[in-house]
FIROLO-716938 format. One line per field, with one value per residue (C-alpha): x, y, z; residue number from 0; residue in three letters. Coordinates in Angstrom, 1 decimal, decimal comma. Layout:
<pts>
xx = X;...
yy = Y;...
zz = Z;...
num = NUM;...
residu = ala;...
</pts>
This chain:
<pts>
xx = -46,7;-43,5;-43,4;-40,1;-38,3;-34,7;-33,3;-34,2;-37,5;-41,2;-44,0;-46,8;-49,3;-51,3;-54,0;-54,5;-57,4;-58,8;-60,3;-60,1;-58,8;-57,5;-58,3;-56,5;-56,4;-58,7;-61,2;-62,0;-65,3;-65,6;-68,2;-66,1;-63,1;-63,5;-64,6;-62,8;-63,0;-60,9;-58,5;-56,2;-57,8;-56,1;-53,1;-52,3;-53,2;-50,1;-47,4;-48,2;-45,1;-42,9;-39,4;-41,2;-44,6;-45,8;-49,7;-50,3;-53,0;-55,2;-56,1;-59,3;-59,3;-59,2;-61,9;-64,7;-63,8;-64,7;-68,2;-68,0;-66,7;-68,4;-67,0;-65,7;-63,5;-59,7;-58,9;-55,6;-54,4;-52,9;-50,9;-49,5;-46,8;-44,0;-40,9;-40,2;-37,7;-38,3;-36,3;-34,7;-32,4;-29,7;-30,7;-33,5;-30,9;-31,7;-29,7;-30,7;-34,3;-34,1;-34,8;-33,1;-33,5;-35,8;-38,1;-38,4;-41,2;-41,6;-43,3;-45,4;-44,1;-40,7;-41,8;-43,5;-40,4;-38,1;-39,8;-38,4;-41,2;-43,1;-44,9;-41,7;-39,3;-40,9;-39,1;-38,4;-38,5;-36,9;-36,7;-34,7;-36,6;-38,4;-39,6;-43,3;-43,5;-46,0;-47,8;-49,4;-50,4;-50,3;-53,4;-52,9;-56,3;-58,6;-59,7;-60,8;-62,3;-64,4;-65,8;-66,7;-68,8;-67,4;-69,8;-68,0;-65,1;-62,0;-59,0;-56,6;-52,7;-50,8;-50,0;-48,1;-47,1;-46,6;-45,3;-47,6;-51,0;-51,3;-52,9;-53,9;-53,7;-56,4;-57,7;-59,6;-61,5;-59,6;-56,1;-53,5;-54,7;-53,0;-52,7;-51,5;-48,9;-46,6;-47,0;-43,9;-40,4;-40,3;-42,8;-42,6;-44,0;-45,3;-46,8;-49,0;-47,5;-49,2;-50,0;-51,6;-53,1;-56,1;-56,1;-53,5;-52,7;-50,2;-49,7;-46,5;-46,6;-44,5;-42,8;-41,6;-39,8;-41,4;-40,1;-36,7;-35,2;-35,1;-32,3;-29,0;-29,0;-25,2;-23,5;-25,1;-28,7;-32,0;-34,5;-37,8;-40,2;-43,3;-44,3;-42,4;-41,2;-38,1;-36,8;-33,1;-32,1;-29,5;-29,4;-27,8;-29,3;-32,2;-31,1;-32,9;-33,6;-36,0;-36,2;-38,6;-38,6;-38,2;-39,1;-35,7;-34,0;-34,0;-33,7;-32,6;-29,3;-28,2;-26,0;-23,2;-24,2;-21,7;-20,9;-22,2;-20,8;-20,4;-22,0;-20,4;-20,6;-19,4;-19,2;-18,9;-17,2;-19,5;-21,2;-23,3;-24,9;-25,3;-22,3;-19,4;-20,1;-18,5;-19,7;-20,4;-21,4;-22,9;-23,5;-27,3;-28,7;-32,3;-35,0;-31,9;-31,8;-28,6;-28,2;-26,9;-26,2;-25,2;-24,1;-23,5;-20,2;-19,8;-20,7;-23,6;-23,4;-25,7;-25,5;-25,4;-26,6;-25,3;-28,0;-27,3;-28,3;-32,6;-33,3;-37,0;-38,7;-36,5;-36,7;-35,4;-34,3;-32,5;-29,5;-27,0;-23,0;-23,4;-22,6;-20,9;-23,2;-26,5;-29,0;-32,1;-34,6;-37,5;-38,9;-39,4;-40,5;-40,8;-39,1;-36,9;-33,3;-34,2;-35,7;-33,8;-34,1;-31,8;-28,2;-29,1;-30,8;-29,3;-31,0;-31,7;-34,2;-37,6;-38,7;-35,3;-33,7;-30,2;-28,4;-24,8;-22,9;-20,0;-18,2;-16,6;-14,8;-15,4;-15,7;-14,5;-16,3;-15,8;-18,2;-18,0;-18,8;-16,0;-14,7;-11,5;-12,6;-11,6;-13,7;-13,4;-14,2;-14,6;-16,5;-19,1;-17,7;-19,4;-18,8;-20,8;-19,5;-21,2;-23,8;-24,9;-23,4;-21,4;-17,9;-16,1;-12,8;-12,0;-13,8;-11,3;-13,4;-14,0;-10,4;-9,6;-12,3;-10,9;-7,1;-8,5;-11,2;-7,7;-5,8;-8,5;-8,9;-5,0;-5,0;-7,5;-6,1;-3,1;-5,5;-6,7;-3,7;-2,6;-5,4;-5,5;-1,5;-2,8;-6,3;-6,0;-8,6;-8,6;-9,8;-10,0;-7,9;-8,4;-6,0;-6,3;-8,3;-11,0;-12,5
yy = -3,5;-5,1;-5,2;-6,6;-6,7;-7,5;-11,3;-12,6;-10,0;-10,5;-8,3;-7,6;-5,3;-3,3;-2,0;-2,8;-0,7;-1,2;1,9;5,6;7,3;10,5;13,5;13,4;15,5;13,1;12,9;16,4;15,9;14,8;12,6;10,1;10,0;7,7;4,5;1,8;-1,7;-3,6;-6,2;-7,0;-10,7;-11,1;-9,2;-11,2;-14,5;-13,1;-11,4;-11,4;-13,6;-13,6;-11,5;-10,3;-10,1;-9,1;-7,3;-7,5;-4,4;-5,0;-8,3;-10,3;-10,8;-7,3;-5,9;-8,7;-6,9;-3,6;-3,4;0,7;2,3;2,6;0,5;3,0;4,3;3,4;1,7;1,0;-0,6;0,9;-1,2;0,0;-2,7;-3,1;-5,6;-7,7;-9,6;-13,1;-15,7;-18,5;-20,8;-22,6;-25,8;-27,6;-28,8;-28,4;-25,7;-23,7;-23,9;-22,8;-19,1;-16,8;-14,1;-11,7;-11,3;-12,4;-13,1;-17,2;-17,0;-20,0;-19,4;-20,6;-24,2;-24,3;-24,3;-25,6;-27,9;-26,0;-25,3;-27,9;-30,7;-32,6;-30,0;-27,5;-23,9;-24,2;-20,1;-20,8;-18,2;-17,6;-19,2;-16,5;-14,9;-15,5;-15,6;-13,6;-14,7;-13,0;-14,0;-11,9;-13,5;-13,2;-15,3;-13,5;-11,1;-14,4;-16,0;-13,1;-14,2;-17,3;-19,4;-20,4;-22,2;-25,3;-23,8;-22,0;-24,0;-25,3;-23,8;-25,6;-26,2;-24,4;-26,7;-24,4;-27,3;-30,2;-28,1;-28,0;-24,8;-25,6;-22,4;-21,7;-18,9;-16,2;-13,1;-10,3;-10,1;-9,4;-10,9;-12,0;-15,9;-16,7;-15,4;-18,6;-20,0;-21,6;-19,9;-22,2;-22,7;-25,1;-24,0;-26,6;-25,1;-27,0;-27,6;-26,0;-29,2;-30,5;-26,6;-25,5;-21,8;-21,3;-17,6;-17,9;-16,3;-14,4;-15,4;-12,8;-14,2;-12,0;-12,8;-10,8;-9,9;-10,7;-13,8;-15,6;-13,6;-16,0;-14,3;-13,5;-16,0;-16,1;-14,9;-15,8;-15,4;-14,7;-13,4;-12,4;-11,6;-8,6;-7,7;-9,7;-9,6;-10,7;-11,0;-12,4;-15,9;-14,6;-11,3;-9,1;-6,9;-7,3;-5,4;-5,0;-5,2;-4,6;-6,3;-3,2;-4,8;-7,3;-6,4;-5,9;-2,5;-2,3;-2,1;-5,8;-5,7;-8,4;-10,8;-11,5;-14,9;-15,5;-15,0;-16,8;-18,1;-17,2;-19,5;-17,2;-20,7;-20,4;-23,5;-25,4;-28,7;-30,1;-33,7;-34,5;-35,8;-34,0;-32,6;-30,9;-27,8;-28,6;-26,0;-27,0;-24,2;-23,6;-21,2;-20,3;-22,2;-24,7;-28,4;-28,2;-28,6;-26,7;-28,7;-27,1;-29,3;-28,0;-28,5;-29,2;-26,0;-23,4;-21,1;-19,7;-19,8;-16,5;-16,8;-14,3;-11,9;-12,5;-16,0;-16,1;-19,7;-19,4;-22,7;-25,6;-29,5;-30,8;-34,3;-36,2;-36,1;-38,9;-39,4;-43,4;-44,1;-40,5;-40,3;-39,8;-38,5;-40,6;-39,7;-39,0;-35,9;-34,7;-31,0;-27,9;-24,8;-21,4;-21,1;-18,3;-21,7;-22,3;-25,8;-25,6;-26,7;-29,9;-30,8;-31,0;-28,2;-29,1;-27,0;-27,7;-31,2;-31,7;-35,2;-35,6;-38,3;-37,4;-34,8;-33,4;-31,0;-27,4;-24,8;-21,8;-18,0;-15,0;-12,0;-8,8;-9,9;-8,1;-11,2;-13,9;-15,7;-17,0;-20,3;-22,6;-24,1;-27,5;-28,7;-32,4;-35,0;-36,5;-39,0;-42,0;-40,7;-44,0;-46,9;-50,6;-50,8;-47,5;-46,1;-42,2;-42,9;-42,1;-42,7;-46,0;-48,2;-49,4;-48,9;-45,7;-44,7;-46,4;-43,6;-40,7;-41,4;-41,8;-38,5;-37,0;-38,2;-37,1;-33,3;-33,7;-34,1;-31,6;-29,0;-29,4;-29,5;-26,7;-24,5;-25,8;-24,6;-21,0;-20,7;-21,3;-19,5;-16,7;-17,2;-17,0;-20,1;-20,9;-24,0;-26,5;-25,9;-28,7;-31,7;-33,0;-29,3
zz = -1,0;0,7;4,4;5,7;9,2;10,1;10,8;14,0;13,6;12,7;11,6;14,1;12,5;14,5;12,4;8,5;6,2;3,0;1,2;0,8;4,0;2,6;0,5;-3,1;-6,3;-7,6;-5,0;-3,0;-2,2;1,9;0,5;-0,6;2,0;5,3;3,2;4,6;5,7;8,4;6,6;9,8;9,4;6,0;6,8;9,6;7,4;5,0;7,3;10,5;12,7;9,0;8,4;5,1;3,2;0,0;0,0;-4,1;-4,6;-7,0;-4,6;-5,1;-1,3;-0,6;-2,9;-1,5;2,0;0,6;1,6;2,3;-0,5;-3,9;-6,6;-8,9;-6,7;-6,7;-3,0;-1,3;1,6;4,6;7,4;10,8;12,3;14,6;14,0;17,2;17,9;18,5;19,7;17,3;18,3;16,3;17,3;19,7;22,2;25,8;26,4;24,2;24,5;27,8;28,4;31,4;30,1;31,7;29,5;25,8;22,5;21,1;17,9;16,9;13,3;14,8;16,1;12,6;10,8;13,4;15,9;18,8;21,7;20,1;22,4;22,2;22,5;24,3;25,4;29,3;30,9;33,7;36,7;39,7;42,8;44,6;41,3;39,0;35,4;33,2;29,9;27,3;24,0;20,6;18,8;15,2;14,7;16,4;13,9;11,8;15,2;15,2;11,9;12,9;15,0;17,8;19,6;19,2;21,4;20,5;18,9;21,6;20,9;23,1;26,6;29,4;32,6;36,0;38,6;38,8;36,5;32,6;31,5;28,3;25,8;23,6;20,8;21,6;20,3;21,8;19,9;23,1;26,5;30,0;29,8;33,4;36,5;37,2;40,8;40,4;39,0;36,0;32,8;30,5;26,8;24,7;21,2;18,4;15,0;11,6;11,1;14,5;15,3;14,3;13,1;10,5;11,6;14,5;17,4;19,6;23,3;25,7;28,7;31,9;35,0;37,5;41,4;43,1;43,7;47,1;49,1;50,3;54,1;55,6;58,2;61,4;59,9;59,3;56,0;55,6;52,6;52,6;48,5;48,0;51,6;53,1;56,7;57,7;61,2;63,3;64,8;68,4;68,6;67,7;65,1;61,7;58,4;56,0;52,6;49,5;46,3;43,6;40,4;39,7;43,0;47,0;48,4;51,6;54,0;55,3;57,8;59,4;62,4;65,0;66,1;69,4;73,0;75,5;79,0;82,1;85,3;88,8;90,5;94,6;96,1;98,4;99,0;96,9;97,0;93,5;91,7;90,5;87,3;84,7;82,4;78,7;75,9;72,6;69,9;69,5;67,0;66,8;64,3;63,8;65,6;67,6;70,8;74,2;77,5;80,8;83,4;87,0;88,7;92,4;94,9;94,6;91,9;88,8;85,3;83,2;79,4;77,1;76,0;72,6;72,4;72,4;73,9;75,4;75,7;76,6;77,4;80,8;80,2;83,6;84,2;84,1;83,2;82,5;78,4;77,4;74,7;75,7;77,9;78,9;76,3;79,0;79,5;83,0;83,1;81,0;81,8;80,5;81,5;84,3;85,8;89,1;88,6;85,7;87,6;87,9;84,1;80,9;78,9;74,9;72,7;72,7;71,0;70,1;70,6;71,3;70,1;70,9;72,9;71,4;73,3;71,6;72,2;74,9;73,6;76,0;76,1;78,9;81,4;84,9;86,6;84,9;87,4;88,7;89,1;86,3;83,8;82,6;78,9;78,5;77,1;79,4;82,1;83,6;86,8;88,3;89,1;88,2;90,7;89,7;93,5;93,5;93,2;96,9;98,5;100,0;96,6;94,3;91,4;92,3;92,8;89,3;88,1;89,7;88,3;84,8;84,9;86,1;83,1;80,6;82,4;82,9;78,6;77,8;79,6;77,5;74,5;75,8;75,6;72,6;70,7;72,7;71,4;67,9;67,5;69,3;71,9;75,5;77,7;81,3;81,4;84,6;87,0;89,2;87,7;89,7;90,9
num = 0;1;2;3;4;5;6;7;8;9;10;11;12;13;14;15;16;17;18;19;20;21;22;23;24;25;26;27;28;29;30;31;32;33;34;35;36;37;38;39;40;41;42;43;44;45;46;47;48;49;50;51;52;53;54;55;56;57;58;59;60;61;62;63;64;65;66;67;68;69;70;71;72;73;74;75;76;77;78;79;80;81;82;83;84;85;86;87;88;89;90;91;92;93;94;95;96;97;98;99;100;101;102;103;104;105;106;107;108;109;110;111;112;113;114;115;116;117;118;119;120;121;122;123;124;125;126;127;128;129;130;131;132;133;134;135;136;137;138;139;140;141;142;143;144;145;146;147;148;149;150;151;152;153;154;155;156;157;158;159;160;161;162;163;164;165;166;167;168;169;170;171;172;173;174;175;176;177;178;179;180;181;182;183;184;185;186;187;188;189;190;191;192;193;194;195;196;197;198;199;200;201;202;203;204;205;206;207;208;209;210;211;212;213;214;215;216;217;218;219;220;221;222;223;224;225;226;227;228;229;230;231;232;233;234;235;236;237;238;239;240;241;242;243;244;245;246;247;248;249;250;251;252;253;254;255;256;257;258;259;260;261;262;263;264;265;266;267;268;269;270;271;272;273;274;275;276;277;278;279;280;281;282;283;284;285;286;287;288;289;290;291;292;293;294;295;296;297;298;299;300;301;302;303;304;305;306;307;308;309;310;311;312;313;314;315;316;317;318;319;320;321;322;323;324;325;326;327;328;329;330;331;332;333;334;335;336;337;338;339;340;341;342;343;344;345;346;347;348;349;350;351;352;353;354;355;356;357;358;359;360;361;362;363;364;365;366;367;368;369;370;371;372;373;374;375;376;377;378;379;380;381;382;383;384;385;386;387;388;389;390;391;392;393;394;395;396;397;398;399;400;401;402;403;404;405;406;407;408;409;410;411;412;413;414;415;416;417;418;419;420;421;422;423;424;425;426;427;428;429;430;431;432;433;434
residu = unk;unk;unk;unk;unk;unk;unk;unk;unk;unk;unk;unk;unk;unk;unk;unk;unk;unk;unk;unk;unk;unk;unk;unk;unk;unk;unk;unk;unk;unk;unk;unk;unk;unk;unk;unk;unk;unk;unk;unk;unk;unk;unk;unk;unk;unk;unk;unk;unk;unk;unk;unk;unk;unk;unk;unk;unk;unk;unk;unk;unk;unk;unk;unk;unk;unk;unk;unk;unk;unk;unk;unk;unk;unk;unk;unk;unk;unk;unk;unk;unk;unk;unk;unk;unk;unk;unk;unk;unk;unk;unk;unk;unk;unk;unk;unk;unk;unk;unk;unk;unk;unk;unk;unk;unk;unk;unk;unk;unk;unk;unk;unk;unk;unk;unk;unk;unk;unk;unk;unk;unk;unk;unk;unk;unk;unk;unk;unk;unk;unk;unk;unk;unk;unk;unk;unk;unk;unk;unk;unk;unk;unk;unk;unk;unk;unk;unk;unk;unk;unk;unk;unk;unk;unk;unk;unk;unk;unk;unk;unk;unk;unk;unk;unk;unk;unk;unk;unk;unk;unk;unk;unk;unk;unk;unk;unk;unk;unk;unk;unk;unk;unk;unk;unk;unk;unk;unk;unk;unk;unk;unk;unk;unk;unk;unk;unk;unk;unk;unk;unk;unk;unk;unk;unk;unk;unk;unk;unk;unk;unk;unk;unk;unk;unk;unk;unk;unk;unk;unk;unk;unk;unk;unk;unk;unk;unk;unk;unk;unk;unk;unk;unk;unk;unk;unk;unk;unk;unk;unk;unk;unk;unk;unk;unk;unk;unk;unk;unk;unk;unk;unk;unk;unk;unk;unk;unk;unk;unk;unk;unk;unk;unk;unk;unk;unk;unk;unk;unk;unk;unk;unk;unk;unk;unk;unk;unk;unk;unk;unk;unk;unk;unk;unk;unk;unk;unk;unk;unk;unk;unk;unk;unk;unk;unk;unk;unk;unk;unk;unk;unk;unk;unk;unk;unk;unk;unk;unk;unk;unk;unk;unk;unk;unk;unk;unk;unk;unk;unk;unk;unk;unk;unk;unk;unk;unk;unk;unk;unk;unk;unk;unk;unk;unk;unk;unk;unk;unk;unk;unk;unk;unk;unk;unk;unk;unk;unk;unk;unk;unk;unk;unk;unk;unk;unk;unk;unk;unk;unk;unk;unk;unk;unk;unk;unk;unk;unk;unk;unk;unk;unk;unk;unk;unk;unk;unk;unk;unk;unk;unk;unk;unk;unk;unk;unk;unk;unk;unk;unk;unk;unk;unk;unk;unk;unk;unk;unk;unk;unk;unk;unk;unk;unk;unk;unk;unk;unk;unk;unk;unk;unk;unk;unk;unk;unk;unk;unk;unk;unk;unk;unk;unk;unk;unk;unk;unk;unk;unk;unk;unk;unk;unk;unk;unk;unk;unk
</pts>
């Protein structure tokens, strides 16, 4: 009996008997059919995890199995098997014994005659991050474990490293069984030679990649997973979707999230006895370490925050103008930007530390309540002079300040219009420097 599969194939039998199964012209009496014995342990000793195998009938082997029929009867053998396709590189380079696709069949037979997936070349199934891997194992010595004692322990197959933990692999009883789900996205195979194995039947060991990958959220978003369920939302608002992991892919609708508005100031002119001070925005987005600082500038008015941006908890740190670059790093008090304290803080996210101000740029949106008054954008002034006094007329120092904060505004409001001609988008340039 010839059982053969095509290249890059091997035979898995299923079943394998030994005996008389069926009625013939020769034998018509029910008395004598259903005589068989289970030979799968000697089939899968000669084909099982080849291309090709030859069962010679009459076989010595075969006939000291039969232990059911009687001896003058004429026996034959009758094999059930599949041909599956295993994976054989060309060569044990890196490359190729790493394995993307989804799923996929490493004979041991293979690392016999090639060394690839062996202890020092061993196959790397490597998933997308966000997925698990799944093993099984096609035991072609089980039948002949069965037949055996085993008290010693079952022969040890190889190894399978998940992360940082070696699992080792070892022979069992039952022929097809779950070896291990991954809990990482990447497995690394190593498989025991003929020669340093114990067992000399082989085995098949199926890998599959199993759930989605780790989603890549749009600009402006934010990601996160829990096992099969995702949720995407945006940054500056509160628009999210969700999503379900649907064997290899997402389902679900993502939309787009906007950049984010602006804050308007409706400023009254009035007194005020802190110093003059100018309004600064920094770009914050939410879960991310950047920073946001208001300053108040001279006269009574509030400070509008654009629904859009979600800022609950915030740090008050002191204000000061002195070095351009930072605040004092002392906290003072604990608030929320409804906090009528506010005007006269810098206001950073919670236990953020800021290190340096940069100033940028100023986004318009329809607001009812956008004022006439002028905004300035600037990078922080030391408004102080030396001995730490407000700067006011008749001090030479102080004068000397005034002219150069008037140069600087007097530059950035060309700045200013410069980059409105070129972007497209509308400012409040300062009119007069010094308001």
């Amino acid at each position: 009996m010839n059982i053969q599969c095509s290249e890059d194939q091997v035979i898995v039998p299923t079943s394998a008997l030994f005996g008389r199964m069926e009625v013939t012209q020769c034998i018509e009496e029910n008395e004598f059919i259903g005589c068989k014995n289970n030979v799968l342990f000697l089939i899968d000793n000669w084909c099982s995890g080849r291309r090709q195998c030859d069962v010679f009938i009459p076989n010595p082997e075969l006939k000291a199995a039969n232990v059911a029929c009687r001896r003058y009867l004429q026996m034959y053998a009758h094999v059930d098997y599949s041909c599956l396709q295993v994976y054989k590189p060309q060569n044990c380079q890196p490359d190729t014994r790493t394995l993307v696709a989804t799923e996929g069949f490493l004979a041991s037979r293979v690392t016999d005659n090639t060394g690839c997936g062996s202890t020092e070349h061993p196959w790397i199934i490597a998933g997308i991050s966000g997925q698990t891997i799944e093993l099984t194992i096609i035991d072609f010595g089980s039948e002949e474990l069965k037949r055996k004692n085993t008290s010693s322990g079952f022969p040890i197959y190889g190894y399978v490293i998940d992360g940082t933990e070696k699992i080792t692999i070892r022979g069992d009883t039952e022929r097809e069984r779950h070896l291990l789900s991954s809990k990482t996205s990447q497995l690394s195979v190593e498989i025991l030679q003929k020669s340093k194995r114990e067992g000399t039947s082989g085995f098949i060991l199926h890998y599959n990649k199993l759930g989605c990958p780790d989603l890549s959220p749009p600009a402006h978003a934010w990601y996160k997973r829990d096992g099969n369920r995702a949720i995407i939302g945006c940054e500056w608002s509160q628009k999210t979707w969700h999503l379900s992991c649907d064997g290899h892919s997402w389902s679900g609708v993502v939309g787009n999230c906007s950049e984010p508005g602006i804050i308007s100031l409706p400023l009254d002119t009035g007194t005020d006895s802190h110093p003059k001070r100018r309004v600064f925005f920094f770009r914050i987005k939410q879960g991310v370490q950047k920073s946001m600082t208001l300053q108040r500038v001279p006269g009574q008015g509030h400070y509008d925050l654009d629904p859009n941006i979600e800022m609950a908890s915030m740090l008050y740190l002191p204000y000061t103008l002195s070095d351009q670059q930072k605040p004092q790093q002392q906290q003072q008090q604990q608030g929320t930007l409804s906090d009528p304290r506010r005007p006269t803080s810098y206001l950073i996210p919670q236990d953020q530390v800021v290190n340096e101000l940069t100033p940028i740029r100023i986004w318009e949106r329809p607001l009812p309540d956008i004022p006439d008054k002028p905004l300035a954008i600037m990078p922080s002034l030391s408004l102080t002079n030396k001995r730490g006094r407000t700067p006011g007329d008749g001090d030479e120092a102080v004068n000397n300040s005034k002219a150069q904060e008037s140069d600087i505004l007097q530059s950035y409001q060309t700045d200013i219009r410069t980059d409105r001609s070129k972007s497209g988008l509308k400012y409040y340039p300062l009119d007069t420097p010094g308001v």
